[in-house]
N, C-alpha and C positions, 0 to 999 in steps of 0.2 A: 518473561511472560508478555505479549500481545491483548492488548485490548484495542476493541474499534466499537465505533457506532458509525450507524449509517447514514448517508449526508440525504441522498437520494434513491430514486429505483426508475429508470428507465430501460425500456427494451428489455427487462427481463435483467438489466445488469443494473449493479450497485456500485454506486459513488460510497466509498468506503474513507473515513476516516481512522489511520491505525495507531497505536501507539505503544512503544516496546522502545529497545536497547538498542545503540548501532550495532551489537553482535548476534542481536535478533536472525534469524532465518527470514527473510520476509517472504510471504508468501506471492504467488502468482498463479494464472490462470481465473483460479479461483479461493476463497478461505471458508472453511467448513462449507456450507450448502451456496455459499454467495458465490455470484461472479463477478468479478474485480471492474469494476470501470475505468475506462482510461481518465484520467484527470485523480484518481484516487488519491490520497497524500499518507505518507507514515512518516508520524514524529519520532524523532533519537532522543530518548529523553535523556539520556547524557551527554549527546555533544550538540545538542539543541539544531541539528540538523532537520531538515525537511526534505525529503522525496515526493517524487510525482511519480505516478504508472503510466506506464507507455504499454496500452493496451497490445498494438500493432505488433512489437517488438518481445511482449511480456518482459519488462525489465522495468526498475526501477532507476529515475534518472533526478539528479546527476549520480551516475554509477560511482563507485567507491574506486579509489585510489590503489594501486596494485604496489 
């Protein structure tokens, strides 16, 4: 499960704080009615990771290991 609060709101877009599982889905574009800000962050709260949103690209970085 995914939980966020909102850090900010500019331009119509949200600086999103998220936090869920590194086997989480995470979301892009947008999450229910929001739209993602680049700079957004989603914690792992199991392997205490941290991602950023690259709005540009919709992806989250550093991207997962394949």
């Amino acid at each position: 499960m995914i939980s966020y609060e909102i850090a900010s709101v500019k331009n119509g877009k949200h600086k999103l704080s998220f936090y869920g599982l590194s086997t989480d889905t995470k979301p892009t574009g947008a999450y229910e009615t929001l739209t993602i800000a680049n700079g957004s962050t989603f914690f792992e709260m199991d392997s205490f990771a941290v991602k950023v949103y690259d709005e540009e690209h919709s992806k989250w970085l550093p991207e997962d290991e394949e």
